[in-house]
TORVEX-709358 format. One record per residue (C-alpha): chain; z negated, y, x; residue in one letter; residue number from 0. Coordinates in pm, 1 decimal. Layout:
{"A" {Z Y X} "a" NUM}
...
//
This chain:
{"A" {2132.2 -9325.1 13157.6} "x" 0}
{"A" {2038.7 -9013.2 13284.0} "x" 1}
{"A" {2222.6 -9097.4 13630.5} "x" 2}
{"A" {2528.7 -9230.3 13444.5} "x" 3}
{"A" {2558.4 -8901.1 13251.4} "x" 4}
{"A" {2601.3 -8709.5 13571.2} "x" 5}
{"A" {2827.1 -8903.8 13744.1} "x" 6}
{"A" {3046.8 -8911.9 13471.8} "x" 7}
{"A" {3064.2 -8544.4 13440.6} "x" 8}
{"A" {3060.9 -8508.1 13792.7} "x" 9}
{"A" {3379.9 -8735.4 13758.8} "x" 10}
{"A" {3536.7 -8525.0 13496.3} "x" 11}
{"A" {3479.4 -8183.7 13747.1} "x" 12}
{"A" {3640.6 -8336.9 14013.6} "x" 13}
{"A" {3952.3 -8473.3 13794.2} "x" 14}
{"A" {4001.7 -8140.6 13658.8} "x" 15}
{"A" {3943.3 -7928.4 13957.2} "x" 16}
{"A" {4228.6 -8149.1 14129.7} "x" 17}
{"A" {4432.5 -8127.1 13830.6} "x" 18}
{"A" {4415.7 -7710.7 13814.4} "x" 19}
{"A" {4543.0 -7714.6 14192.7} "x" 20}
{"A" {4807.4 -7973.6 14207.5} "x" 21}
{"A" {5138.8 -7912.7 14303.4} "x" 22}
{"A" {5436.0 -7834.7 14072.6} "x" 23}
{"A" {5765.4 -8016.2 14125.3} "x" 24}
{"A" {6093.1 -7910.2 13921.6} "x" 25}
{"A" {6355.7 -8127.5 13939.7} "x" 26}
{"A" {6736.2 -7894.0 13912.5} "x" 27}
{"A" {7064.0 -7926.8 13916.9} "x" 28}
{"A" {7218.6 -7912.6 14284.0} "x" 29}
{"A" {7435.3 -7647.1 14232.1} "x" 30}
{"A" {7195.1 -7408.3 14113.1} "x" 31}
{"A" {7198.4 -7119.7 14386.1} "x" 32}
{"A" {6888.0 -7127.1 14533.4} "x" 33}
{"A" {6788.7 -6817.1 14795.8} "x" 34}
{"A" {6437.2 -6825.4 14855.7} "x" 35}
{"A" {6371.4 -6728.8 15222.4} "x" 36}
{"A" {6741.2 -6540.9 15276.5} "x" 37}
{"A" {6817.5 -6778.9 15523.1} "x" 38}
{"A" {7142.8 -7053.0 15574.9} "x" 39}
{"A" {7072.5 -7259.1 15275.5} "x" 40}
{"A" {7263.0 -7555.7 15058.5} "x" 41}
{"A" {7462.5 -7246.6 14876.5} "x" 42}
{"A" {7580.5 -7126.3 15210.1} "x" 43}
{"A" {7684.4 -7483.6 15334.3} "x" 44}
{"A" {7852.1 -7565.0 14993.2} "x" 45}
{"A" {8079.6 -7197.8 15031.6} "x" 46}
{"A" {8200.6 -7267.2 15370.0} "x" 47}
{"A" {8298.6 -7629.3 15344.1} "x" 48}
{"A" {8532.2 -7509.4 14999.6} "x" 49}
{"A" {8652.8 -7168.2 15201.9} "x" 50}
{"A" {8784.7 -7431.6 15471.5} "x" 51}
{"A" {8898.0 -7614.4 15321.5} "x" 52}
{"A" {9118.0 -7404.9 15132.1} "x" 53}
{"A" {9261.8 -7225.5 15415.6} "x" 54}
{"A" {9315.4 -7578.8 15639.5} "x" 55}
{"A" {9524.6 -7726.3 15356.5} "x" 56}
{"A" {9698.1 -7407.7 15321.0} "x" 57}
{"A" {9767.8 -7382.9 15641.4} "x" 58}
{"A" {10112.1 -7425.4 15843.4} "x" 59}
{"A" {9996.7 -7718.8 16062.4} "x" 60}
{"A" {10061.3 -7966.3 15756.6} "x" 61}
{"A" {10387.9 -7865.6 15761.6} "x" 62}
{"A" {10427.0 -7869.1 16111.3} "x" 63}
{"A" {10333.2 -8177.1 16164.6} "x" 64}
{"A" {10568.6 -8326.9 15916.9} "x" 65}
{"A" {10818.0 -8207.9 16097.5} "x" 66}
{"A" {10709.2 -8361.2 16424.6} "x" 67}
{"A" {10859.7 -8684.1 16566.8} "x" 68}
{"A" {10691.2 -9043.3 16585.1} "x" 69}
{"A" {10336.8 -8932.6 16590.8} "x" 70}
{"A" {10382.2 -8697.5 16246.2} "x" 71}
{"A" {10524.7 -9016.6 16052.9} "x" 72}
{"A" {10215.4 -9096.3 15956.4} "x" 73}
{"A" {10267.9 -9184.7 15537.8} "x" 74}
{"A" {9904.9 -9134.7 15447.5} "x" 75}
{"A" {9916.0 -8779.0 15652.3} "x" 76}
{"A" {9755.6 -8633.7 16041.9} "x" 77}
{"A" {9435.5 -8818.4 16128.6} "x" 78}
{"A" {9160.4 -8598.5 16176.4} "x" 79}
{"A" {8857.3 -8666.7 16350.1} "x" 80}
{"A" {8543.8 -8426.7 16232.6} "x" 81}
{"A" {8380.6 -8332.8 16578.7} "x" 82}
{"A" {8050.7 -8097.4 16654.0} "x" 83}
{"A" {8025.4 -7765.2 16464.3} "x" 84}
{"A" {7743.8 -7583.9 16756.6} "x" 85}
{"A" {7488.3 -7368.8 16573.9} "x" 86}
{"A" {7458.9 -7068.0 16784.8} "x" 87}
{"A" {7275.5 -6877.5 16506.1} "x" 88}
{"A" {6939.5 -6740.3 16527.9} "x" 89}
{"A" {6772.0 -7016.0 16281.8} "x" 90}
{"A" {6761.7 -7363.2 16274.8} "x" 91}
{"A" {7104.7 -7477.7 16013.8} "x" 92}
{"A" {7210.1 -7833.4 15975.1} "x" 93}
{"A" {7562.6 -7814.6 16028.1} "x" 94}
{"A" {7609.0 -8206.4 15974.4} "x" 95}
{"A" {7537.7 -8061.9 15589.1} "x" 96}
{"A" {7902.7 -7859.6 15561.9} "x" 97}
{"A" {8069.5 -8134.3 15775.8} "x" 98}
{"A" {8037.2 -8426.3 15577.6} "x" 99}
{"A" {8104.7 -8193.2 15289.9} "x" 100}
{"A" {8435.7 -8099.0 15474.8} "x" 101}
{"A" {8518.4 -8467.7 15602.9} "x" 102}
{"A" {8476.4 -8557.4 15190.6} "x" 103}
{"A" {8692.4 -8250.3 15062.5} "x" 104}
{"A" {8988.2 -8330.3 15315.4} "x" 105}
{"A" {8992.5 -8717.9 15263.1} "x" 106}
{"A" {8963.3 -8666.6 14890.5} "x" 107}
{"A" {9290.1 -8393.0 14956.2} "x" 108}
{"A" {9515.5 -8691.4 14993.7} "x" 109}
{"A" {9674.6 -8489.2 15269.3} "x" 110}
{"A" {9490.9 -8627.4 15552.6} "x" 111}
{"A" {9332.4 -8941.2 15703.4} "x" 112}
{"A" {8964.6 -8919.6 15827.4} "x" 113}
{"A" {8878.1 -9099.9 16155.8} "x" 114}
{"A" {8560.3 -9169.2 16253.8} "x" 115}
{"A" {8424.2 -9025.2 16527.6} "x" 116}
{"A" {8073.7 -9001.4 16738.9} "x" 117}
{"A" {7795.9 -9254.1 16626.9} "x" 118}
{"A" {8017.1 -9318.2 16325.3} "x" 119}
{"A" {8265.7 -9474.0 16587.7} "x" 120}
{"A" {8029.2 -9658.5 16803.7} "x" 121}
{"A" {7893.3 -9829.4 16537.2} "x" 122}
{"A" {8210.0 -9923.2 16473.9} "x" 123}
{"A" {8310.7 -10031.2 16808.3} "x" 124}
{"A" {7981.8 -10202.1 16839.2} "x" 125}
{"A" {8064.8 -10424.4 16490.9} "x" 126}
{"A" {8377.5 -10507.7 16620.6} "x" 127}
{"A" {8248.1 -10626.3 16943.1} "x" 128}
{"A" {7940.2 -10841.3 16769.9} "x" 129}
{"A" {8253.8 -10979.1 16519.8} "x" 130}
{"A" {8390.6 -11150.4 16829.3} "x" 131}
{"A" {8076.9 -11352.3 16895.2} "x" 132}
{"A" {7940.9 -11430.6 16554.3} "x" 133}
{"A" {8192.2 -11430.5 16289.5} "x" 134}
{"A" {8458.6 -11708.7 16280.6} "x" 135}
{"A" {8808.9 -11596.8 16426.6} "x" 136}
{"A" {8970.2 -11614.1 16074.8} "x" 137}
{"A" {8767.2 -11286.7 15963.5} "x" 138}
{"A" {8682.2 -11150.2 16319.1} "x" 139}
{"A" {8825.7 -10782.9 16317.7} "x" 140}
{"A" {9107.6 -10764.2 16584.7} "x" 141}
{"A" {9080.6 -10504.3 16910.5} "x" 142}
{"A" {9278.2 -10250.8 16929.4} "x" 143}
{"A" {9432.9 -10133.3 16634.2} "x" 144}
{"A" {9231.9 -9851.1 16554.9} "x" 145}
{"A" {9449.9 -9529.9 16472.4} "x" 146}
{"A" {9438.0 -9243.5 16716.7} "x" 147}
{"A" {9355.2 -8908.9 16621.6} "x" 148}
{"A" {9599.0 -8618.8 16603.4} "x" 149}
{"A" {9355.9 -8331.7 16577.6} "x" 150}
{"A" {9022.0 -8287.9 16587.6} "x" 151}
{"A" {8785.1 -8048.7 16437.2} "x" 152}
{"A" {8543.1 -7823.8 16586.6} "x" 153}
{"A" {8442.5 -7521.3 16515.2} "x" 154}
{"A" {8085.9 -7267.5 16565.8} "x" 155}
{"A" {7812.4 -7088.8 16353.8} "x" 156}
{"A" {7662.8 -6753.9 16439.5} "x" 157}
{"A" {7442.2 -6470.4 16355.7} "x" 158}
{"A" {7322.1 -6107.8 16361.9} "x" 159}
{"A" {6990.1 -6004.9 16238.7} "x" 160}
{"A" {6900.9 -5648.4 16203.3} "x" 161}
{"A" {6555.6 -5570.7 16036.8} "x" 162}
{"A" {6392.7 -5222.0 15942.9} "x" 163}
{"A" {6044.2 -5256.5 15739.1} "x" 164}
{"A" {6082.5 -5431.7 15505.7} "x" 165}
{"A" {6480.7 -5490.8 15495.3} "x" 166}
{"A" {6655.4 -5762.8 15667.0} "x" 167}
{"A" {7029.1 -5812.6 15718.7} "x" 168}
{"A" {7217.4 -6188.0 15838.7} "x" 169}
{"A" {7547.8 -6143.4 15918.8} "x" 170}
{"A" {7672.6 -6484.7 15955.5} "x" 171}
{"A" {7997.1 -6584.4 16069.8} "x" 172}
{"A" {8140.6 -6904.5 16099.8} "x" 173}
{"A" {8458.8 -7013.2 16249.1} "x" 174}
{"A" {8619.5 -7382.3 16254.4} "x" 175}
{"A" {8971.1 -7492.1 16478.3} "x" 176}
{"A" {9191.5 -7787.4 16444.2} "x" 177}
{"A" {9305.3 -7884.7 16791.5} "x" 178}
{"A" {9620.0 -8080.6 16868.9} "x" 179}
{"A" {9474.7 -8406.3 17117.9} "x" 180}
{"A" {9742.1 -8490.1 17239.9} "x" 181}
{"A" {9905.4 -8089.9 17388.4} "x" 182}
{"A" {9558.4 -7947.4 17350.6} "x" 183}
{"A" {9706.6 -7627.3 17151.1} "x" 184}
{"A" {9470.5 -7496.9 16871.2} "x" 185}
{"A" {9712.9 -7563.6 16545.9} "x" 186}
{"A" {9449.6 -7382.3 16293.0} "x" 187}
{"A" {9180.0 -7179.1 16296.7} "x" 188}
{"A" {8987.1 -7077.3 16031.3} "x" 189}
{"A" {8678.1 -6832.6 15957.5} "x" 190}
{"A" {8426.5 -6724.2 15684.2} "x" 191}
{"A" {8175.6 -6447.8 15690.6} "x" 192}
{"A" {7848.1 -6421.8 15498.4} "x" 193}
{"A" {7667.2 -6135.7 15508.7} "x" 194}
{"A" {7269.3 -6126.0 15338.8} "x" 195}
{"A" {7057.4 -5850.8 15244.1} "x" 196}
{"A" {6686.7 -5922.1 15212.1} "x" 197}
{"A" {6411.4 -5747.5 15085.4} "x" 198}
{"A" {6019.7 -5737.7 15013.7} "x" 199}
//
């Protein structure tokens, strides 16, 4: 009895020891802005993606490219294929974040046609080939009638840091191009800056 007693309030101790230093999880809403650290966060990758794409669609490649001859006759708009964005910041960013956020803002536009491109496009390519062997002719997807690409998109992220005691300063700035593939001219550029003040 005696035994029982302790092991049940040995029990309870434990259960409420592990209870006072358990972890608290709060579920918010996505677009709260969130700056804990001062670093590139979701905020940050949320702002660039609308800044760029405000200034692409606003720019005068659109109309341009109307203009051109066969390859700008495109009903459904220019296909764009969404390339690398290099991080040559001083942290570690995810800029796949800001790019599918882009590649969603511009296909949702109506003004342009995504392509896919990189692993997206393998993938693909790979289906397509695998269609050949195992699905039946009737449904097999054909070769060669994918739609080729009139720009793609690249662009870069950087940083300064400058730090004195206990103040810290990230100057980010990040810059993204549309490039013509077939004359290889740059037909848009655009840029954002984001500068950061930190302190503790």
């Amino acid at each position: 009895m005696n035994n029982a007693f302790k092991i049940l309030v040995t029990s309870a101790l434990i259960a409420l020891i592990a209870g006072c230093g358990g972890r608290e999880v709060t579920r918010t809403d996505p677009d709260t802005v969130t700056d804990l650290s001062g670093y590139w966060n979701e905020t940050d990758a949320h702002m660039v993606a609308d800044s760029m794409i405000t200034q692409c669609l606003d720019g005068r490649w659109l109309t341009h490219f109307a203009s051109r001859g066969t390859r700008g006759e495109h009903p459904a708009g220019p296909v764009i294929v969404v390339g690398c964005i290099f991080n040559e910041s001083s942290e570690h960013i995810n800029t796949d974040i800001f790019m599918n956020a882009i590649e969603q803002s511009l296909l949702e536009s109506g003004e342009v046609q995504i392509a896919a491109g990189g692993a997206s496009r393998g993938e693909v390519r790979s289906e397509r080939e695998d269609q050949v062997i195992f699905a039946s002719p009737a449904t097999a997807a054909a070769f060669g009638h994918e739609i080729g690409a009139d720009y793609v998109m690249t662009g870069s992220v950087g940083s300064i840091v400058d730090e004195e005691g206990s103040v810290r300063s990230i100057y980010y700035q990040i810059s993204l191009e549309l490039i013509d593939v077939e004359t290889a001219l740059k037909s848009w550029i655009g840029s954002l800056e984001i500068k950061k003040m930190i302190e503790w």
